[in-house]
ROSE-4610 file (N, C-alpha, C; in Angstrom, 1 decimal, always signed):
// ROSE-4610
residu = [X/X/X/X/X/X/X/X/X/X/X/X/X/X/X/X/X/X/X/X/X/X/X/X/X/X/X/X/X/X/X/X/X/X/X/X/X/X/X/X/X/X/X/X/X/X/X/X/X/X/X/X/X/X/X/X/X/X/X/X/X/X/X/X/X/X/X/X/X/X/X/X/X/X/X/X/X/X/X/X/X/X/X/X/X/X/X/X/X/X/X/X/X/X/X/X/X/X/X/X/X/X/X/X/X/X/X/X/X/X/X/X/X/X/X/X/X/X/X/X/X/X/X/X/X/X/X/X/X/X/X/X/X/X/X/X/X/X/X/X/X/X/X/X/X/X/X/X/X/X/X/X/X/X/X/X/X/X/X/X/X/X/X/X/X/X/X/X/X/X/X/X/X/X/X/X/X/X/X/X/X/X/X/X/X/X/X/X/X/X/X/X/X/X/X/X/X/X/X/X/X/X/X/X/X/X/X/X/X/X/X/X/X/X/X/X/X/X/X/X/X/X/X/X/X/X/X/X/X/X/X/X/X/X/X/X/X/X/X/X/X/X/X/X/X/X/X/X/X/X/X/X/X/X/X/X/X/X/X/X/X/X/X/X/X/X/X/X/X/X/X/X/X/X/X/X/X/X/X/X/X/X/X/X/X/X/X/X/X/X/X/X/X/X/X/X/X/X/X/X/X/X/X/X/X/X/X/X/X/X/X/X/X/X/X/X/X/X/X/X/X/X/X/X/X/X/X/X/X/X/X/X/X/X/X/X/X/X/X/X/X/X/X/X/X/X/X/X/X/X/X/X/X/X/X/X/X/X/X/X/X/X/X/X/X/X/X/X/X/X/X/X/X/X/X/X/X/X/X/X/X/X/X/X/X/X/X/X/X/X/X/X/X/X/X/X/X/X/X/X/X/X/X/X/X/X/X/X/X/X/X/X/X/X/X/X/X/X/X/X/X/X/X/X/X/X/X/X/X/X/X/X/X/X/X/X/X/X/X/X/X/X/X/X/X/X/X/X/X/X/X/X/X/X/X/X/X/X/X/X/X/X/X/X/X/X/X/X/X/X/X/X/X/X/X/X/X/X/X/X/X/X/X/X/X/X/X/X/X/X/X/X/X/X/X/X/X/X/X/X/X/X/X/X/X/X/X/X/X/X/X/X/X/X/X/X/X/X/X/X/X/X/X/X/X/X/X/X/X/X/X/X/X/X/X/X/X/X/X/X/X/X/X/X/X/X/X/X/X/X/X/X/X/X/X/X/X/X/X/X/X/X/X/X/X/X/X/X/X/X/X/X/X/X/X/X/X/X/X/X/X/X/X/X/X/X/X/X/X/X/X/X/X/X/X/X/X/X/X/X/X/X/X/X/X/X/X/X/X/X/X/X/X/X/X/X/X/X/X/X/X/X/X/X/X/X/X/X/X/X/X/X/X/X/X/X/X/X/X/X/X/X/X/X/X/X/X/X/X/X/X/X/X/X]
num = [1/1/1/2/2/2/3/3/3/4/4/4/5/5/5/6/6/6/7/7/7/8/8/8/9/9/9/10/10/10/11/11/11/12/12/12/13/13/13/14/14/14/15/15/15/16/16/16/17/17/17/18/18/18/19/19/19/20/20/20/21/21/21/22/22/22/23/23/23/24/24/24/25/25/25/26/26/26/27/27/27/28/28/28/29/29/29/30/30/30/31/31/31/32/32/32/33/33/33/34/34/34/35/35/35/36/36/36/37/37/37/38/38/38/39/39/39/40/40/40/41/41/41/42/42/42/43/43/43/44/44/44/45/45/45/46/46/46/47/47/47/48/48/48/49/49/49/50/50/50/51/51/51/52/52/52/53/53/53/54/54/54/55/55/55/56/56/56/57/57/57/58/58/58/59/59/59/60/60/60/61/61/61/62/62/62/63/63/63/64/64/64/65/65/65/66/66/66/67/67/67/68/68/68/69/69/69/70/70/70/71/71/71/72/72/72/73/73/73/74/74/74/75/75/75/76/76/76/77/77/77/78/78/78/79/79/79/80/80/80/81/81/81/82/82/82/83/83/83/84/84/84/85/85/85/86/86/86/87/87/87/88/88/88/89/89/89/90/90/90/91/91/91/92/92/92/93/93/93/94/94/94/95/95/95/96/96/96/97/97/97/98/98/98/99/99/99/100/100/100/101/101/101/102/102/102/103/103/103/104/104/104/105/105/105/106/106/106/107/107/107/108/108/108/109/109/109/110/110/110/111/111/111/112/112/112/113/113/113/114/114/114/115/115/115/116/116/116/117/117/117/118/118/118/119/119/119/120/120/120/121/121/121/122/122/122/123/123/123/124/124/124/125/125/125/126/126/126/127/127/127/128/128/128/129/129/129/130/130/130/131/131/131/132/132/132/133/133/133/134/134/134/135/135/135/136/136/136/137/137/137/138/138/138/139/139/139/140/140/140/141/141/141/142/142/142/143/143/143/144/144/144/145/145/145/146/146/146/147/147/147/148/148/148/149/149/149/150/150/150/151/151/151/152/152/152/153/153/153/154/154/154/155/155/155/156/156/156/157/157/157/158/158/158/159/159/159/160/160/160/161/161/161/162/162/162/163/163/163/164/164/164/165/165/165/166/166/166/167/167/167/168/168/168/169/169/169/170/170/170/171/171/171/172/172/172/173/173/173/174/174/174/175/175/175/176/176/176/177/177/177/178/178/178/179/179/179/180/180/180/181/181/181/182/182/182/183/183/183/184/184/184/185/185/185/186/186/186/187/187/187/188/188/188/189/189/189/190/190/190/191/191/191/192/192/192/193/193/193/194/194/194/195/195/195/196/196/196/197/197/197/198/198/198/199/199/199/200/200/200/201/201/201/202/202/202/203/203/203/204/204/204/205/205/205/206/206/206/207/207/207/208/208/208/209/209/209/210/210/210/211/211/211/212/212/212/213/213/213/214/214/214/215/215/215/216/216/216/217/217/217/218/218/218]
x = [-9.8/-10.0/-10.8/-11.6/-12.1/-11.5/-10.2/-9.8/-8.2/-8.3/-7.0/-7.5/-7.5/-8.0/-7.5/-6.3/-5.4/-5.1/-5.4/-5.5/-6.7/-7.3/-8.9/-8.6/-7.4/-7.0/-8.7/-8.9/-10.1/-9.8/-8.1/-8.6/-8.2/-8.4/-8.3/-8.9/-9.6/-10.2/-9.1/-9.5/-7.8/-7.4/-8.2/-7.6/-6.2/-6.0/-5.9/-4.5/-4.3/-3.4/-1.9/-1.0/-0.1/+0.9/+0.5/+1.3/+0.6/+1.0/+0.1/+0.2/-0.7/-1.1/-2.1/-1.8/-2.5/-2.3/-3.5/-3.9/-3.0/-2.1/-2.0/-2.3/-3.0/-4.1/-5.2/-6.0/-7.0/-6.6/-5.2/-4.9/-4.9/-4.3/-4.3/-5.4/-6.2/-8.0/-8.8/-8.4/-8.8/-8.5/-7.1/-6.6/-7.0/-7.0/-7.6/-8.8/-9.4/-11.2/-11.1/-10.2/-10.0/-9.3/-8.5/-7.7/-9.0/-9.8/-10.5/-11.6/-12.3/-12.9/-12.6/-11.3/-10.6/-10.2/-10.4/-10.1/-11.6/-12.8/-13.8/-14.7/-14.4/-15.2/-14.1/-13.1/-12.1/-12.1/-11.6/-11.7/-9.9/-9.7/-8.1/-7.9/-8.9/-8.2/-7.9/-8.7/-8.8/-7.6/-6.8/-6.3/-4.7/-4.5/-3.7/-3.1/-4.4/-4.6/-4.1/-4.2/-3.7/-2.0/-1.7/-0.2/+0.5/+0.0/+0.7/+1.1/-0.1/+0.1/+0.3/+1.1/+1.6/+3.2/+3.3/+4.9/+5.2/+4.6/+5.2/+5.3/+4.8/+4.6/+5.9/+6.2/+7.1/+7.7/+8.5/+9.9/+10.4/+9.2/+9.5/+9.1/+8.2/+7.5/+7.3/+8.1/+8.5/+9.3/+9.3/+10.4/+11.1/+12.1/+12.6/+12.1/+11.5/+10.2/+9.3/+8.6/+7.5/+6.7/+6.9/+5.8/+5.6/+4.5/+4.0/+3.8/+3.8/+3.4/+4.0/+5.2/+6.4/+6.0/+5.5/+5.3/+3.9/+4.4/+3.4/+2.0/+2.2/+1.2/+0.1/-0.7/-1.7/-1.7/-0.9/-0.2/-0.1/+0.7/+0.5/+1.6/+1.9/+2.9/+3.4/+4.2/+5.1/+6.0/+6.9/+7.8/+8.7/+8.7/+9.3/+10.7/+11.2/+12.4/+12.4/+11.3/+11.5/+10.6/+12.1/+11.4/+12.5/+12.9/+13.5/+13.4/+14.8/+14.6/+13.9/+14.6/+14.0/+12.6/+12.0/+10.8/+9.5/+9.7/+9.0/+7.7/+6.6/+5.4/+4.8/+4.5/+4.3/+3.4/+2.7/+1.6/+1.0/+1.4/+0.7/-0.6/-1.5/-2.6/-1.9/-1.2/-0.8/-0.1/+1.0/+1.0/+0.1/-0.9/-2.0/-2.5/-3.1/-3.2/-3.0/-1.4/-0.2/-0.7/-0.8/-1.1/-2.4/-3.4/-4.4/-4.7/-4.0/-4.0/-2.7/-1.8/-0.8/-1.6/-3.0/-3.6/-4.1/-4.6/-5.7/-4.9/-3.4/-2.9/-2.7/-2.3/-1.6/-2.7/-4.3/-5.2/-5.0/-4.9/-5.4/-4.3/-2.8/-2.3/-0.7/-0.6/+0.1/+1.3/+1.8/+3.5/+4.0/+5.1/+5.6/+5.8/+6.1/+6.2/+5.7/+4.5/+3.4/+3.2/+3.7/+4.3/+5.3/+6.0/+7.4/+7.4/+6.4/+5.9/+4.9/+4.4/+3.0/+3.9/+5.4/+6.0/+6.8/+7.0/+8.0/+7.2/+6.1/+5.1/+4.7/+4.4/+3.9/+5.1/+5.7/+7.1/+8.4/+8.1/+8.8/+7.8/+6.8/+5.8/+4.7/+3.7/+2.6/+3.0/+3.7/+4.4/+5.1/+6.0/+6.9/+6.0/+5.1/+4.3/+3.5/+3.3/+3.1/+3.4/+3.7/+4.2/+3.9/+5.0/+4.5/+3.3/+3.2/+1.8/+0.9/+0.6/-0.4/-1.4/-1.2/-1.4/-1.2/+0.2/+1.1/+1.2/+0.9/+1.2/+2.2/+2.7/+3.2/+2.2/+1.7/+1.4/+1.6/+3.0/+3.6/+5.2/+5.8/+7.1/+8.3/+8.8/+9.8/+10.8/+12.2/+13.1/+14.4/+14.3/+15.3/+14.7/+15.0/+14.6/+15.5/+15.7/+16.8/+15.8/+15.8/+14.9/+15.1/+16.7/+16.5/+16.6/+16.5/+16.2/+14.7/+13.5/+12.4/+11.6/+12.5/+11.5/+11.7/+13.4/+13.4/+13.3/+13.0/+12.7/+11.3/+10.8/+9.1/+8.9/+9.8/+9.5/+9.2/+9.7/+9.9/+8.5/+7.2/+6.3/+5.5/+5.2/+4.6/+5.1/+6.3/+7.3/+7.1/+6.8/+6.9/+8.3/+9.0/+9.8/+9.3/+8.4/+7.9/+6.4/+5.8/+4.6/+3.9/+2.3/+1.7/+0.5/-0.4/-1.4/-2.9/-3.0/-4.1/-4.1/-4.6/-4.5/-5.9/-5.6/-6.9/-7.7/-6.9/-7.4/-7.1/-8.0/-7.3/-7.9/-7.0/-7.3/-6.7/-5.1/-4.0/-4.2/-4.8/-5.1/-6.5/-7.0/-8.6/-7.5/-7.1/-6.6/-5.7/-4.8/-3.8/-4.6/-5.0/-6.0/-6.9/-7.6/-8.2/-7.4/-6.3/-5.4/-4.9/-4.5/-3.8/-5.0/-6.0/-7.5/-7.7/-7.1/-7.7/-6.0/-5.0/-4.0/-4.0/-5.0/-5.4/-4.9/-5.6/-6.2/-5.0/-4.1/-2.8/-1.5/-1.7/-0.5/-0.6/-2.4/-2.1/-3.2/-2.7/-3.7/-4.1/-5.0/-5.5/-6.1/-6.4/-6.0/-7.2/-7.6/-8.3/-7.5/-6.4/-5.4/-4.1/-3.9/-2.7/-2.6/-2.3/-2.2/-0.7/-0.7/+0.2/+1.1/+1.8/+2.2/+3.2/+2.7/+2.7/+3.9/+3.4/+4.0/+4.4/+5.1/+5.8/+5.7/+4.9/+4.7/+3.9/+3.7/+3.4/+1.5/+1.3/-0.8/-0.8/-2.1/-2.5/-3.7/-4.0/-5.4/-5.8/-6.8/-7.7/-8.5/-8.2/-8.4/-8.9/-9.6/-10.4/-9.7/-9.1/-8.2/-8.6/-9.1/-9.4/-10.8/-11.5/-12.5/-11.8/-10.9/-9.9/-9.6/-9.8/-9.8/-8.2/-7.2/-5.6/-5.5/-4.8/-4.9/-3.3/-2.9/-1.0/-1.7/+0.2/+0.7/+1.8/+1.8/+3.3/+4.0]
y = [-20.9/-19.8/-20.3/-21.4/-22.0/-23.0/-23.2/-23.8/-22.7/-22.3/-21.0/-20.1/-19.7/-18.5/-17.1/-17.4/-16.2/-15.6/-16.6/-16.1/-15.0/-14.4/-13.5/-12.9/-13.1/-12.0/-12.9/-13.5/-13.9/-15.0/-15.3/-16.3/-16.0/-14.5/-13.7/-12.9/-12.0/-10.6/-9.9/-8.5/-8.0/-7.3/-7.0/-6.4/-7.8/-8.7/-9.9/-10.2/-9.6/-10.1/-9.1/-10.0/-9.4/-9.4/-9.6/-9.6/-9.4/-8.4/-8.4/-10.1/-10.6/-11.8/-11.9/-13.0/-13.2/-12.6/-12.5/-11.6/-10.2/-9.9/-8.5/-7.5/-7.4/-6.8/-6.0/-7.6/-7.9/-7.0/-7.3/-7.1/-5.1/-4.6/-3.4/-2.3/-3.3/-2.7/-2.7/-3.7/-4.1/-2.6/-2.6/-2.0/-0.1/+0.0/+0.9/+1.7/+0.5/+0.9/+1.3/+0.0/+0.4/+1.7/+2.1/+3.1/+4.8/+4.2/+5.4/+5.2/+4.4/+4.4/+4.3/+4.4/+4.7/+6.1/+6.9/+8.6/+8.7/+8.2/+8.8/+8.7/+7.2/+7.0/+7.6/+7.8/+8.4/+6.8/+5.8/+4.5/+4.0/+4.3/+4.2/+2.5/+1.3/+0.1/-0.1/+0.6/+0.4/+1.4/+2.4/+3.0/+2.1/+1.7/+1.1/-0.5/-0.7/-2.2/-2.0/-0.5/-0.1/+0.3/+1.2/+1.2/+0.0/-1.5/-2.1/-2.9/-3.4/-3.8/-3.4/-1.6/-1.2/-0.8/-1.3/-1.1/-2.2/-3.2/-4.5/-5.2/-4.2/-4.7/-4.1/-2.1/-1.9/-2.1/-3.0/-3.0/-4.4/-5.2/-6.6/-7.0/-6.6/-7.4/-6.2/-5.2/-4.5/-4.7/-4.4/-4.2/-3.1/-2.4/-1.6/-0.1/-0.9/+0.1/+0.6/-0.2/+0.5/-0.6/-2.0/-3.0/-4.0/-4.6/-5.8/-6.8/-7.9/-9.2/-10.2/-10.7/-11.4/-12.4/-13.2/-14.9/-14.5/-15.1/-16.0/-16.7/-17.4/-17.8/-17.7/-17.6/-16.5/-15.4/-14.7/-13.2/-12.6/-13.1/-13.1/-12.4/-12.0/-11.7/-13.3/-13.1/-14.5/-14.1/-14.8/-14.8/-13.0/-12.8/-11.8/-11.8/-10.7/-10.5/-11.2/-12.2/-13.0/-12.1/-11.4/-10.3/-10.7/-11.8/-12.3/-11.0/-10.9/-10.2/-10.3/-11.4/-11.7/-12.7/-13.5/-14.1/-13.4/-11.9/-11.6/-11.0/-10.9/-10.8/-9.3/-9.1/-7.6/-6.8/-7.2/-6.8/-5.5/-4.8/-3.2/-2.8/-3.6/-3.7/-3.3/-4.2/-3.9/-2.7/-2.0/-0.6/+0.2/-0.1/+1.0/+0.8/+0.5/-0.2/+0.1/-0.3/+0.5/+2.3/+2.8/+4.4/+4.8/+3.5/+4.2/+4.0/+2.7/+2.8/+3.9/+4.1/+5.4/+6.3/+6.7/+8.1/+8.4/+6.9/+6.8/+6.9/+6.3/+6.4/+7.7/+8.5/+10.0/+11.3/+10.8/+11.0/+11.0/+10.2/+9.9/+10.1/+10.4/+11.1/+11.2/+13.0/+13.8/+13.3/+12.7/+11.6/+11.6/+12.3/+11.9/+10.7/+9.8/+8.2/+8.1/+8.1/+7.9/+8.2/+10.1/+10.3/+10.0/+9.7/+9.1/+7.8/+6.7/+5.2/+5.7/+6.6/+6.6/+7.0/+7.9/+8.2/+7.6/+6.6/+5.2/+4.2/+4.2/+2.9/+3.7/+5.1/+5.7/+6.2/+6.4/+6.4/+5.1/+4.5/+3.5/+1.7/+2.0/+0.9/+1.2/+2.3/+2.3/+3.1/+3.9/+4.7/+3.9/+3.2/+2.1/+0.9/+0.8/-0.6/+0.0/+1.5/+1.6/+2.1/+2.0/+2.5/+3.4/+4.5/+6.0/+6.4/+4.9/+5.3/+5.1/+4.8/+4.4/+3.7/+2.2/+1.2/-0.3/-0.2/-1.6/-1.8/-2.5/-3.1/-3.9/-3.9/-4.5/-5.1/-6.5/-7.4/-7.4/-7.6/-7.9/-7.2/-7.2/-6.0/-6.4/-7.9/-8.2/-6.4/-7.4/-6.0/-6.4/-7.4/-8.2/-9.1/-9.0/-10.1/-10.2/-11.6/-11.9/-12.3/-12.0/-12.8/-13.6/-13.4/-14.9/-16.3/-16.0/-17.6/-18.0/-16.4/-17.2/-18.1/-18.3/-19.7/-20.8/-20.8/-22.8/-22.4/-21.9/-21.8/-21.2/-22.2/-22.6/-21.0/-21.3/-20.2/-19.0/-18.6/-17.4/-17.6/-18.1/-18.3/-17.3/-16.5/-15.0/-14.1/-13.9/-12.8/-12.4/-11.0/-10.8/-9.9/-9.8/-9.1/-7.8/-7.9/-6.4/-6.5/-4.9/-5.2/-5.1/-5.3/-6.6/-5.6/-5.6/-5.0/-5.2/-6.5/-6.9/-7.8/-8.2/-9.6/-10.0/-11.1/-12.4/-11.8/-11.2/-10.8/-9.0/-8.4/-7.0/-5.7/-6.5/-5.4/-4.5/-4.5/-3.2/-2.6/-2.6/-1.1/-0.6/-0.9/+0.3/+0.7/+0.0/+0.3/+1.6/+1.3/+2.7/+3.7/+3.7/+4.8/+5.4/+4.6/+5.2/+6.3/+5.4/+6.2/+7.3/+7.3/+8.7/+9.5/+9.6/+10.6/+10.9/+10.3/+10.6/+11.3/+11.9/+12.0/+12.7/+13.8/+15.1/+14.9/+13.8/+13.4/+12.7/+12.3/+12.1/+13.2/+13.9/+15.3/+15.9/+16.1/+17.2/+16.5/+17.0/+16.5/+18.0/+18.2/+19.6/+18.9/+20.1/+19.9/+21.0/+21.2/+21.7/+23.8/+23.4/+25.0/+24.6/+24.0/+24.0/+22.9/+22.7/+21.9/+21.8/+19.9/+19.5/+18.5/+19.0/+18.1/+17.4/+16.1/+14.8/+14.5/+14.7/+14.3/+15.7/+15.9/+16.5/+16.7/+17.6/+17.1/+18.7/+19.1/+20.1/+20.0/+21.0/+20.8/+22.0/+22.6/+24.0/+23.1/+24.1/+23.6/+24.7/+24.8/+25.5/+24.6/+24.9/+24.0/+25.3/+24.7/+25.4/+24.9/+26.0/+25.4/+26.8/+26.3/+26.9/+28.0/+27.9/+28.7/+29.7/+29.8/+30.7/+29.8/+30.5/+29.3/+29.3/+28.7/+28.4/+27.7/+28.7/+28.4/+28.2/+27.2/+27.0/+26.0/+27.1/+26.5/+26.1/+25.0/+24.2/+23.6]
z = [+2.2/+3.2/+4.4/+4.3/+5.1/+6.5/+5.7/+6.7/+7.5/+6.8/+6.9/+7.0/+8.2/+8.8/+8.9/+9.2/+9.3/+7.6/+6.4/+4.8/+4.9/+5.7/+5.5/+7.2/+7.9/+9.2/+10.0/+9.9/+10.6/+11.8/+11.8/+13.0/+14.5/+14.6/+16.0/+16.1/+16.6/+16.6/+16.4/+15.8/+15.8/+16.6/+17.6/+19.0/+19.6/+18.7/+19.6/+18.6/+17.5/+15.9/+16.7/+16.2/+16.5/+15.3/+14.7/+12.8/+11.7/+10.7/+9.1/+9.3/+8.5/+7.7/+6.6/+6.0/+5.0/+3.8/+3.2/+1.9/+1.9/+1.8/+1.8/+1.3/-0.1/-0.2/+0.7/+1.0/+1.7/+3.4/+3.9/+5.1/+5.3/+4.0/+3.9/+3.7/+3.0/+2.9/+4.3/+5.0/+6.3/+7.5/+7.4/+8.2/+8.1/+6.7/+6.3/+6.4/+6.7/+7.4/+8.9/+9.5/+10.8/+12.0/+11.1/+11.6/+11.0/+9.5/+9.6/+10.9/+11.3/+12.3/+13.7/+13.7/+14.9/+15.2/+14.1/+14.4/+14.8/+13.5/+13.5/+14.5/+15.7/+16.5/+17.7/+17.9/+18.9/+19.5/+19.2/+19.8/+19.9/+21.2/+21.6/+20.9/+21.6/+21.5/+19.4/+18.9/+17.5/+16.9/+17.8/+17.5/+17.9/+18.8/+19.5/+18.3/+17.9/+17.2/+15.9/+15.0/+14.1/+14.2/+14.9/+15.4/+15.9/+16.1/+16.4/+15.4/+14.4/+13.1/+12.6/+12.3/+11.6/+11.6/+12.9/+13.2/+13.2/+13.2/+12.9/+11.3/+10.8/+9.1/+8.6/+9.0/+8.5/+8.8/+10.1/+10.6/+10.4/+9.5/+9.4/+8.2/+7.4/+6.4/+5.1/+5.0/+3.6/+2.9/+1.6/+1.2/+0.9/+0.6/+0.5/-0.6/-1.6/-2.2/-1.8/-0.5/-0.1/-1.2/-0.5/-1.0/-0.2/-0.3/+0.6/+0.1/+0.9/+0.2/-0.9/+0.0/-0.2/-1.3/-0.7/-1.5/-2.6/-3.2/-4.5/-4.3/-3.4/-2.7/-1.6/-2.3/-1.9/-2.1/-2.4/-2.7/-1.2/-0.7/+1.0/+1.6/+2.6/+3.8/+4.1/+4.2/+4.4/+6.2/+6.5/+8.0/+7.9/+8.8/+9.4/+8.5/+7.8/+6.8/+5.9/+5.3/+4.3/+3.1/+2.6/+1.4/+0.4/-0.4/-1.7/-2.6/-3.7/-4.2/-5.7/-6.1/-7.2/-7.4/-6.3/-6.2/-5.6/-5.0/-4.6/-5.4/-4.6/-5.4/-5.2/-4.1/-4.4/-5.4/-4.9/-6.2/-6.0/-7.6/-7.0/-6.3/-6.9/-6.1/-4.2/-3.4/-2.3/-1.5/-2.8/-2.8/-2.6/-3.7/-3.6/-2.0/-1.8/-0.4/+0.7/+0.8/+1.3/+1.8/+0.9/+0.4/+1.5/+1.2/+1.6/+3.1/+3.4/+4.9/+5.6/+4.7/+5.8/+5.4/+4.5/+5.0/+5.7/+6.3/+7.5/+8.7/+8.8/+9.5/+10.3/+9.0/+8.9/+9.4/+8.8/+9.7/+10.8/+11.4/+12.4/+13.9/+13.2/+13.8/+13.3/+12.8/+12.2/+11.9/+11.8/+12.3/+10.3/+10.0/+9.2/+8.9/+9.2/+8.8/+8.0/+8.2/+7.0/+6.0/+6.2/+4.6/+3.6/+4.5/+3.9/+3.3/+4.2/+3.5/+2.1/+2.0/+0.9/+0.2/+0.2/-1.1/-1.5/-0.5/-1.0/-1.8/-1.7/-2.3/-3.7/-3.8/-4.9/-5.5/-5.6/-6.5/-6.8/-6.3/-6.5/-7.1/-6.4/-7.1/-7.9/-7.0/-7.9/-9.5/-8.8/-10.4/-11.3/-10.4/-11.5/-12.1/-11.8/-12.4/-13.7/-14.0/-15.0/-16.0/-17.6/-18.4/-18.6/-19.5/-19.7/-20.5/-21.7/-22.1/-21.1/-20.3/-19.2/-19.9/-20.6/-21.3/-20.9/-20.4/-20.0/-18.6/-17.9/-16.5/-16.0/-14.6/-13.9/-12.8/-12.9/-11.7/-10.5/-10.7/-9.9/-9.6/-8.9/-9.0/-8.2/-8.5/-7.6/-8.2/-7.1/-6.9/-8.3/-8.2/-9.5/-10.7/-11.3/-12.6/-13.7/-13.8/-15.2/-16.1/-17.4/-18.4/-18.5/-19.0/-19.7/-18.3/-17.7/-16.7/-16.4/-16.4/-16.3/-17.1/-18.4/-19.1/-18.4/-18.0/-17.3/-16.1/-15.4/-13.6/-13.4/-13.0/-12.4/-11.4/-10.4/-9.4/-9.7/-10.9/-11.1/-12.3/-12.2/-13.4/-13.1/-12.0/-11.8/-12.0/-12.5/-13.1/-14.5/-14.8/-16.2/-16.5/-17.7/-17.7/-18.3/-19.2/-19.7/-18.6/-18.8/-18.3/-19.4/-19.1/-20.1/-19.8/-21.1/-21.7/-20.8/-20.0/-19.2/-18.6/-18.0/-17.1/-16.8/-16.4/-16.4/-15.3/-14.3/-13.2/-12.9/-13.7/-13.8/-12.8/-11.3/-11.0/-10.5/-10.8/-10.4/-11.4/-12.9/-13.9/-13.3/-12.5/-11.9/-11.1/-10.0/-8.7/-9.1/-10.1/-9.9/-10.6/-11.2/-12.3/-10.9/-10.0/-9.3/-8.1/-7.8/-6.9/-7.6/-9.0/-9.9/-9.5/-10.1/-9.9/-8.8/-7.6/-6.7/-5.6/-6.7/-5.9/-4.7/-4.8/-3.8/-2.7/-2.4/-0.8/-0.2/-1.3/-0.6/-0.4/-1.4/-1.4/-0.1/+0.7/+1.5/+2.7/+3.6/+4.8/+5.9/+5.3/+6.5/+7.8/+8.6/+10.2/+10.6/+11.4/+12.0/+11.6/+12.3/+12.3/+11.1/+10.0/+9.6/+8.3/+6.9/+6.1/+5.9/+6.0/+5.9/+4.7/+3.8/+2.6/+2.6/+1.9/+2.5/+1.4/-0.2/-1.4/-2.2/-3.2/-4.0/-5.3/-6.0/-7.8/-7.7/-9.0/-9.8/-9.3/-8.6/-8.4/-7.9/-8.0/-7.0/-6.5/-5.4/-4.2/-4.0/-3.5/-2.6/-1.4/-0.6/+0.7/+2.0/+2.4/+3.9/+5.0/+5.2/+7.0/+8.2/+9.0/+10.2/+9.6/+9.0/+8.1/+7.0/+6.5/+5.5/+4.3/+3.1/+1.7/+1.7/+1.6/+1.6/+0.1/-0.6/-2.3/-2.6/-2.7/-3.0/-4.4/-5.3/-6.5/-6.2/-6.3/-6.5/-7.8]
């Protein structure tokens, strides 16, 4: 990390970045902070810096689930369209991520897009990475996998074919467990005058909009 700068978004200011890089994880926790303190401080360049790396991620560096972070290596964003189907890495952790920077986004101004990317990431990754017992994990989530070829082929040694009880490094079972508990904040986004729903599933609320409690069963 020390000598690779752009692996930690550190070797520009990011008023100055003109592509996700690095960590994608890392890049989406980043971005996440920034866009909330770009509503909260009303700070155009921080708002500008968020919309630019965000239209450059989705129109170049997704995949078609609503996941990030192509390569293996480093668990990183790789070149512009280089989203493999079967080598890709994608790690839920990144979805989750994903989620939490389009709320900040979606904060920070009203634009379906954002709903539409959090229910491609949450239905298609964070949901699919875990089993119905809510026990077994997915790592990682390319779009293809053959079993029987990842014993003799190296490339594919971050691939699992089932998902797997724990990991060495366990942190997409907090991550989604936290995001499930905390689905609220993603279904609905209130507004000064108006609540707006984002996602789709069985919940009631009670929510304060414009001083009036607004109680919907869905």
């Amino acid at each position: 990390m020390d000598e690779n700068k752009a692996y930690s978004q550190a070797h520009l200011p990011l008023s100055e970045q003109r592509t996700a890089t690095g960590h994608a994880v890392r890049f989406v926790y980043l971005m996440t902070a920034v866009a909330h303190l770009a509503r909260l401080r009303q700070n155009e360049q921080q708002r500008q810096t968020c919309l630019r790396l965000w239209q450059k991620m989705v129109q170049r560096q997704i995949c078609v689930i609503g996941a990030i972070g192509s390569q293996r290596a480093g668990e990183a964003f790789s070149s512009d369209y280089d989203l493999p189907n079967d080598t890709a890495y994608v790690e839920s952790c990144a979805s989750v991520g994903l989620m939490m920077f389009a709320r900040r986004m979606l904060e920070m101004e009203l634009d379906g897009r954002y709903g539409d990317l959090m229910e491609r990431a949450l239905y298609n990754t964070v949901l699919g990475s875990i089993a119905f017992d809510g026990r077994h994990y997915f790592y990682v989530n390319p779009l293809e996998v053959h079993p029987k070829t990842l014993r003799y082929n190296g490339i594919y040694n971050h691939v699992s074919p089932v998902r797997r009880r724990w990991f060495g490094c366990a942190c997409c079972p907090p991550n989604i467990a936290r995001l499930c508990t905390s689905i609220g904040h993603y279904i609905y986004t209130a507004s000064t005058d108006a609540l707006y729903v984002n996602l789709y599933g069985g919940n009631r609320v009670a929510i304060s909009v414009d001083g009036h409690a607004l109680r919907l069963l869905s």
